[in-house]
C-alpha positions as CSV (number, residue, x, y, z in Angstrom):
1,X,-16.1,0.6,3.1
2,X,-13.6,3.0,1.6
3,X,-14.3,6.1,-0.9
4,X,-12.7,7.7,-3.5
5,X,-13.5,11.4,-4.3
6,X,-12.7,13.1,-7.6
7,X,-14.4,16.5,-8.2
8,X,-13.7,19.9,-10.2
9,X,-12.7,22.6,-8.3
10,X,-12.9,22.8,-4.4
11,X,-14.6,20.7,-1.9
12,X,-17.5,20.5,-0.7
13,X,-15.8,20.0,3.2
14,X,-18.9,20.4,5.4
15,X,-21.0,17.8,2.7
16,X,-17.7,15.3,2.6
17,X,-17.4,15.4,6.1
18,X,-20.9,14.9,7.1
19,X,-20.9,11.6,5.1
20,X,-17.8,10.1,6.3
21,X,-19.3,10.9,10.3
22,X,-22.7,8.4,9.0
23,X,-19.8,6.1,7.6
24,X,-18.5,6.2,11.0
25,X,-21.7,6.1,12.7
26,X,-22.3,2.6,10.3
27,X,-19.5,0.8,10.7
28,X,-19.6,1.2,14.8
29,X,-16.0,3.0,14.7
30,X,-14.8,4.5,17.2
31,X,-12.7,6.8,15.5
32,X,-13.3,9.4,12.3
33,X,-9.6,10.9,11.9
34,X,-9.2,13.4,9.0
35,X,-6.7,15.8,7.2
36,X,-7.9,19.0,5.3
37,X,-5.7,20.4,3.1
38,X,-6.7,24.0,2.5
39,X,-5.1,26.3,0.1
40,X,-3.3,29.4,1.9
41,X,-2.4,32.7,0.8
42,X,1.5,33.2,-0.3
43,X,3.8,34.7,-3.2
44,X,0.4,36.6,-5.1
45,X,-1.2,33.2,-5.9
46,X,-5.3,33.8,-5.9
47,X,-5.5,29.7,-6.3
48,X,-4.1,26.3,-7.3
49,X,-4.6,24.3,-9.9
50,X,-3.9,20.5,-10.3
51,X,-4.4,18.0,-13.3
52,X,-4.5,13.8,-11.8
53,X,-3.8,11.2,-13.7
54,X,-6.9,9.5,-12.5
55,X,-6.1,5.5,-13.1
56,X,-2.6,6.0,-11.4
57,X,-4.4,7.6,-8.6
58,X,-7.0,5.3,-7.8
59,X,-4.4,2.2,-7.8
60,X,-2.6,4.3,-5.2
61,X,-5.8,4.4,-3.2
62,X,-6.2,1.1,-3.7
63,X,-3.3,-0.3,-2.9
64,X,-3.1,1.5,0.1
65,X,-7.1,0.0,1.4
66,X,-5.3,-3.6,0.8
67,X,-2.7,-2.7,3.1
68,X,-5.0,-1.4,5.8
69,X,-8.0,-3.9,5.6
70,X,-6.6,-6.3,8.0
71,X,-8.3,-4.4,11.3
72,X,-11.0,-3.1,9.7
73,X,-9.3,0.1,8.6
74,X,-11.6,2.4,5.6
75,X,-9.7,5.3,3.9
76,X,-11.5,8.0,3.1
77,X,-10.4,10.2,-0.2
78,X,-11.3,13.4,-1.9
79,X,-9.3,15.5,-4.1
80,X,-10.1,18.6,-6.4
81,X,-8.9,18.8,-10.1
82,X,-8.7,22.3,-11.5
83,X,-8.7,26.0,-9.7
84,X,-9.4,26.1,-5.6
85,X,-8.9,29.4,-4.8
86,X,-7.1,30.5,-1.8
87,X,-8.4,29.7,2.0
88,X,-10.7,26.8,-0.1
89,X,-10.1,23.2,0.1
90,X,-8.4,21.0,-2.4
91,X,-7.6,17.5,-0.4
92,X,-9.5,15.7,2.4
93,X,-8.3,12.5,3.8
94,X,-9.8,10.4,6.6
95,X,-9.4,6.9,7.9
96,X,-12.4,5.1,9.9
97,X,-10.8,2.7,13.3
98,X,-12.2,1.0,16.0
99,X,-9.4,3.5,17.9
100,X,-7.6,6.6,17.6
101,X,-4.0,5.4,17.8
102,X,-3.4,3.1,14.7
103,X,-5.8,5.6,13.1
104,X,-3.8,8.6,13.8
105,X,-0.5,6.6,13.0
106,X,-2.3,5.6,9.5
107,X,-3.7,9.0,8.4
108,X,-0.2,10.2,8.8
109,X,1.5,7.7,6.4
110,X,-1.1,8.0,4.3
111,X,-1.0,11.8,3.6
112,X,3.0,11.5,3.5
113,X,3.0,9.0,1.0
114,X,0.1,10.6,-0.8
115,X,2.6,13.6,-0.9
116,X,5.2,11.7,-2.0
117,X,3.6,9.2,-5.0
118,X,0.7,11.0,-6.2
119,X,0.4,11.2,-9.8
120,X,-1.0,14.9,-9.4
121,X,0.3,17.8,-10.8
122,X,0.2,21.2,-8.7
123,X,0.1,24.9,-10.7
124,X,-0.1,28.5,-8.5
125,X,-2.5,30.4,-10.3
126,X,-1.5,34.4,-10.5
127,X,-2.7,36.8,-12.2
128,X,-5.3,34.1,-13.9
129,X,-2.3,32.3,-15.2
130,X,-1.1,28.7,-14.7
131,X,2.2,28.5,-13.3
132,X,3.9,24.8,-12.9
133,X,5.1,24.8,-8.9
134,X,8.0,22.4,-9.7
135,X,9.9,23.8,-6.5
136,X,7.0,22.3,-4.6
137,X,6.6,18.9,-6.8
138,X,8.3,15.2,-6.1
139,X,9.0,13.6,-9.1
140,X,7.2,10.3,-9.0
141,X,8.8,6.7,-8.7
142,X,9.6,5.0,-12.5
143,X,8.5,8.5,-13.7
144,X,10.4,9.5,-17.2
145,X,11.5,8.0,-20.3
146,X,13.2,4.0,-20.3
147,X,16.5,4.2,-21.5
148,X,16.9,1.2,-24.4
């Protein structure tokens, strides 16, 4: 049991999070870990913005639910696409285990490498204007034109 969460604007934490517990409670896990990525307050931005390439994405997730299935791990998935204003949520991960310890070890890989190979793209939003944060971005792996 895995999910994959795509919605416009911020999330819905309290709703997300209140599923993933009966998930939990389902499967007989032991352990619900999550991450909550919450938009904070810096250099006049009122939000962020992001645009996901959306089939890229979900071959990420799913790749990375092959790799974990082997003890019964689920990963648990919710992004925003477009404006989350400031002290709202864009990104909520979580990973369902039988224990904390590989779970703990898990959710921190998986945010890194969501950080890292992610096909999203992040704007600051200021003054009601989007504003590419390429200081802030990773260019992706095999990204960019093929030289002939």
């Amino acid at each position: 049991m895995s999910e994959f969460i795509l919605t416009n604007n911020a999330l819905d934490i309290p709703r997300i999070y209140a599923k993933w517990y009966e998930f939990a409670k389902d499967k007989n896990c032991g352990a619900l870990l999550t991450f909550c990525g919450i938009v904070r307050e810096e250099g006049g931005i009122e939000a962020l913005s992001f645009d996901i390439y959306e089939p890229l994405l979900k071959k990420w997730f799913d790749e990375w639910q092959k790799r974990v299935d082997f003890d019964g791990i689920s990963l648990l998935f919710a992004h925003s696409i477009g404006d989350v204003a400031v002290h709202e949520s864009s990104y909520f991960a979580g990973i369902l285990s039988k224990q904390r310890k590989l779970g703990l070890k898990l959710l921190n890989e998986f945010v890194e490498d969501f950080k890292a190979s992610a096909p999203i793209w992040k704007y600051d939003v200021i003054n009601k204007e989007r504003i590419y944060a390429k200081e802030r971005s990773t260019k992706l792996c095999g990204a960019g034109l093929l030289k002939s």
